[in-house]
DOVEXMI-715276 format. One record per residue: residue number from 1; residue in one letter; z, y, x of N, C-alpha, C in turn. Coordinates in pm, 1 decimal, m for minus. Layout:
+-----+----+----------+----------+----------+----------+----------+----------+----------+----------+----------+
|   i | aa |     n_c3 |     n_c2 |     n_c1 |    ca_c3 |    ca_c2 |    ca_c1 |     c_c3 |     c_c2 |     c_c1 |
+-----+----+----------+----------+----------+----------+----------+----------+----------+----------+----------+
| NUM |  A |        Z |        Y |        X |        Z |        Y |        X |        Z |        Y |        X |
...
+-----+----+----------+----------+----------+----------+----------+----------+----------+----------+----------+
END
This chain:
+-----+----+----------+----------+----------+----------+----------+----------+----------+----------+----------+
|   i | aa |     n_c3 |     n_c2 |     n_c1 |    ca_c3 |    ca_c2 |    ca_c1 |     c_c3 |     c_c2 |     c_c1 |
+-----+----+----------+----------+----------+----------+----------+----------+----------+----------+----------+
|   1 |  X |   1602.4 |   m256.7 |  m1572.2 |   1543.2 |   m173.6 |  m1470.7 |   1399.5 |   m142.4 |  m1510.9 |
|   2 |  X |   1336.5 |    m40.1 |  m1488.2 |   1223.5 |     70.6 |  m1476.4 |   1129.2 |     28.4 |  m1377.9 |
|   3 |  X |   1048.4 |    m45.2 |  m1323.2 |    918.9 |     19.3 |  m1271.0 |    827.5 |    161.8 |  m1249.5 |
|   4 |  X |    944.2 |    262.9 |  m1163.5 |    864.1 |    385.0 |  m1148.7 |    661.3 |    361.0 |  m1104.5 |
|   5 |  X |    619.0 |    308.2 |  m1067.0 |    493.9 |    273.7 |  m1047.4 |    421.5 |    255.2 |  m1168.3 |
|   6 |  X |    497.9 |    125.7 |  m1259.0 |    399.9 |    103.4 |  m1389.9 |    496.0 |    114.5 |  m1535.4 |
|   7 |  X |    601.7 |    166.1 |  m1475.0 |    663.6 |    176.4 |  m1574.3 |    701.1 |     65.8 |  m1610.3 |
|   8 |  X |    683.4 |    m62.7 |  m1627.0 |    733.9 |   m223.5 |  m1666.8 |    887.8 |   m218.3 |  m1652.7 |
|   9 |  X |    991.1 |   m255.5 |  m1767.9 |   1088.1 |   m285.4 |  m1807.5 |   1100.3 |   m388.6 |  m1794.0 |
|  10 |  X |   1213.3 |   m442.6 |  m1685.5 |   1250.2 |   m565.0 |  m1599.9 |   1403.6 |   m557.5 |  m1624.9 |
|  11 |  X |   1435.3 |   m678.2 |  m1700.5 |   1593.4 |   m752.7 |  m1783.7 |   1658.4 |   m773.0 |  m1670.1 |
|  12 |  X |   1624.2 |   m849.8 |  m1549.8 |   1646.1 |   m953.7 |  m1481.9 |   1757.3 |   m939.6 |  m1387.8 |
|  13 |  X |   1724.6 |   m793.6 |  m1337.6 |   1798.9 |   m721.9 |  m1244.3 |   1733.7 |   m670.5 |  m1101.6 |
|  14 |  X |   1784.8 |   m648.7 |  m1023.2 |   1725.4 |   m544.0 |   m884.7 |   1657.8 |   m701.7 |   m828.3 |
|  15 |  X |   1681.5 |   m808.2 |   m829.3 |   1602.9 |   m909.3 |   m740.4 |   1452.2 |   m940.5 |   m846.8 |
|  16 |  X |   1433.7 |   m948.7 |   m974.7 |   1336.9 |   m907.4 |  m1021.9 |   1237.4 |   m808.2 |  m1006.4 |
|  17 |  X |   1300.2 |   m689.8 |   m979.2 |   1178.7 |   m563.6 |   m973.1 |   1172.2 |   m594.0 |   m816.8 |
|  18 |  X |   1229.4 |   m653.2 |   m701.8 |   1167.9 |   m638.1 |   m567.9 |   1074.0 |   m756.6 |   m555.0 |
|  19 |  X |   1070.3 |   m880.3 |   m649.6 |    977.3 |   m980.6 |   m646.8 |    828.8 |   m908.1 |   m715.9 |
|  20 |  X |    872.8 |   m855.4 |   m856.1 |    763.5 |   m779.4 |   m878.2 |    666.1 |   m696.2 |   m824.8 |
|  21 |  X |    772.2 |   m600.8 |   m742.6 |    682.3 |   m502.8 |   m630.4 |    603.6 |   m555.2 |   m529.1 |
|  22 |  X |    671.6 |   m662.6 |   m466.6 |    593.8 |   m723.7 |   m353.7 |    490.2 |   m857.1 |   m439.3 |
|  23 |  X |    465.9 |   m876.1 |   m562.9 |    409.4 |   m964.8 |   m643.9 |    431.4 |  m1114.6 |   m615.5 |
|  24 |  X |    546.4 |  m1131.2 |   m587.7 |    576.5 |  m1314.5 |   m525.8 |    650.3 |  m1377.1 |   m624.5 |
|  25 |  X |    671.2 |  m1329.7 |   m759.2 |    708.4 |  m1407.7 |   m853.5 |    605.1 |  m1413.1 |   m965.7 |
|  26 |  X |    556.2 |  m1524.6 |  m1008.0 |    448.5 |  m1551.3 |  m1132.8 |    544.3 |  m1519.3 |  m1294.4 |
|  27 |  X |    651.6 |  m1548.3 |  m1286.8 |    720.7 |  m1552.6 |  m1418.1 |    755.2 |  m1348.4 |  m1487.1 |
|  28 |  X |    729.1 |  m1329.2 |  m1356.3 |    803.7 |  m1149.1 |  m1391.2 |    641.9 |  m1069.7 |  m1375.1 |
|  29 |  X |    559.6 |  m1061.2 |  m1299.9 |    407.6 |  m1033.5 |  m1311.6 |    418.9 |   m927.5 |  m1176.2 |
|  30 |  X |    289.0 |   m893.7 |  m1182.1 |    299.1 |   m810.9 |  m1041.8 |    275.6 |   m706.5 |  m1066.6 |
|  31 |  X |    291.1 |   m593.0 |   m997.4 |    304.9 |   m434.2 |  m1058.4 |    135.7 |   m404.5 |  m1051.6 |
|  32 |  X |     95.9 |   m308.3 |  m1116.3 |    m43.9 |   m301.7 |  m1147.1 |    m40.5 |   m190.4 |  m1031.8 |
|  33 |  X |     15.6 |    m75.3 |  m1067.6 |     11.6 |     42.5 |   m933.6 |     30.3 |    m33.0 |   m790.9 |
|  34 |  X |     82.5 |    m94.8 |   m785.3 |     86.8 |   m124.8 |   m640.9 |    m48.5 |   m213.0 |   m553.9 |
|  35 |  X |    m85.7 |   m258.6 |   m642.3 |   m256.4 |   m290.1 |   m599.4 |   m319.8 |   m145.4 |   m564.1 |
|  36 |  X |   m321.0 |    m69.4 |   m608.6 |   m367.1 |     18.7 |   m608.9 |   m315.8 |    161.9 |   m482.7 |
|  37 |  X |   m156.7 |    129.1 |   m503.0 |   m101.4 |    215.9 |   m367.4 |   m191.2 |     86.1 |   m215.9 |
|  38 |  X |   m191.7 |    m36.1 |   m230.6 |   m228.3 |    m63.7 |   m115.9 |   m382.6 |    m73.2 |    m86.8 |
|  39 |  X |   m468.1 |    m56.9 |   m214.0 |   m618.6 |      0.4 |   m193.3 |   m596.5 |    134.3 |   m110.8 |
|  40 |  X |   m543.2 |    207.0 |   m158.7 |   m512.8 |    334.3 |    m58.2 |   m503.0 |    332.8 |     74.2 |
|  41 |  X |   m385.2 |    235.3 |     67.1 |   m338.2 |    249.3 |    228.9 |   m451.0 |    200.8 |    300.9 |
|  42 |  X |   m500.7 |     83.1 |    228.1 |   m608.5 |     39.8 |    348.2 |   m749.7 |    146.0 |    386.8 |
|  43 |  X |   m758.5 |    254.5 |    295.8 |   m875.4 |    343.7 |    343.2 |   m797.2 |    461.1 |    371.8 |
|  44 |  X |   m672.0 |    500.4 |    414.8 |   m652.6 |    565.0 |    547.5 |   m649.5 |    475.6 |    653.5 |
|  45 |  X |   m583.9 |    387.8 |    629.5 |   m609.4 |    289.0 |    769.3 |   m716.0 |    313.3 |    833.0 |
|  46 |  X |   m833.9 |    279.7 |    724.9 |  m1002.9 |    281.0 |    809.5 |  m1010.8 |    437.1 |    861.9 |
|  47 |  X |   m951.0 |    548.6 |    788.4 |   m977.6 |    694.5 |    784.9 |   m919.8 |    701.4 |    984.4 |
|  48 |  X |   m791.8 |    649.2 |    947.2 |   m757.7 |    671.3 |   1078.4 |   m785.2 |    599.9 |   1210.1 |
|  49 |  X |   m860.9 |    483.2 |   1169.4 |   m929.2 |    416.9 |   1297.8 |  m1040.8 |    509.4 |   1320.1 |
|  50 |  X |  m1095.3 |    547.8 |   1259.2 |  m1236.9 |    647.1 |   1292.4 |  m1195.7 |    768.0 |   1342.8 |
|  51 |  X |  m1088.8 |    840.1 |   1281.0 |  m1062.0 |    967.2 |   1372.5 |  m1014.4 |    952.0 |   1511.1 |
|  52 |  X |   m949.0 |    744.9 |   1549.1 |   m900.6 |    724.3 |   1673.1 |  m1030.1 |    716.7 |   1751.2 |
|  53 |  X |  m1128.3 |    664.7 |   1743.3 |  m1238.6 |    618.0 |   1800.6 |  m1322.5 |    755.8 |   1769.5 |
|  54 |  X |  m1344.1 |    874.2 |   1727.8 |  m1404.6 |   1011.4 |   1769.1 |  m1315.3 |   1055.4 |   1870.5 |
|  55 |  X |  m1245.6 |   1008.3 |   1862.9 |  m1128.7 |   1124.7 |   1990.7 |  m1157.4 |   1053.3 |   2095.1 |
|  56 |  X |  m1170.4 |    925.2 |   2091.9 |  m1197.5 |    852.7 |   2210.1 |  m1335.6 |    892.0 |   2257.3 |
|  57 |  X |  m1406.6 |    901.8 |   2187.7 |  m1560.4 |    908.7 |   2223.8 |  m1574.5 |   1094.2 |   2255.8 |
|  58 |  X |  m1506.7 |   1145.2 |   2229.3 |  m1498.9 |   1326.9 |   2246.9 |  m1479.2 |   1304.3 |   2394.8 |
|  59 |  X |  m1330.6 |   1226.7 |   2410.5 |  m1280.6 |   1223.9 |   2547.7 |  m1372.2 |   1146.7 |   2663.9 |
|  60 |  X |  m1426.7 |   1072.2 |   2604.0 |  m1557.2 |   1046.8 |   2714.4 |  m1651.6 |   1150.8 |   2745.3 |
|  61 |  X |  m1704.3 |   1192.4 |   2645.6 |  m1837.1 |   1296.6 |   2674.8 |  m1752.9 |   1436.4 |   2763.8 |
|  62 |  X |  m1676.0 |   1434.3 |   2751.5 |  m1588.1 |   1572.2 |   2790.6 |  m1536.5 |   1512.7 |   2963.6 |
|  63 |  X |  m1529.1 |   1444.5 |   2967.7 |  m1504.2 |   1391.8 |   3121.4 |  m1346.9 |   1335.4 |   3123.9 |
|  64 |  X |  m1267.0 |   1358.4 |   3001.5 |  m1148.2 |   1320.5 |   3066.0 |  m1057.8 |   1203.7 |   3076.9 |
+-----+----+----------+----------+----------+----------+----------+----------+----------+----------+----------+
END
């Protein structure tokens, strides 16, 4: 199996590349892209707490 993320060629089978992806096996390594897809996620996260808390604060000044 393929690692679409880092490309890494995994012998082992489909329970290998899902330990890999989620990085909970030391013997198979952890995917390098996926550090990186979840740096992402966490700065929309922040992106989208701030656009929740302007809307909140719009909706105050606005009366409703």
């Amino acid at each position: 199996m393929k690692c679409k993320y880092c490309e890494k060629v995994l012998t082992a089978g489909i329970y290998s590349l899902k330990h890999h992806l989620v990085e909970t096996s030391k013997d198979i390594g952890a995917c390098i892209a996926n550090k990186n897809v979840k740096l992402m996620l966490g700065v929309v996260y922040v992106l989208h707490q701030n656009l929740i808390k302007r809307s909140k604060f719009k909706e105050f000044e606005l009366g409703e």
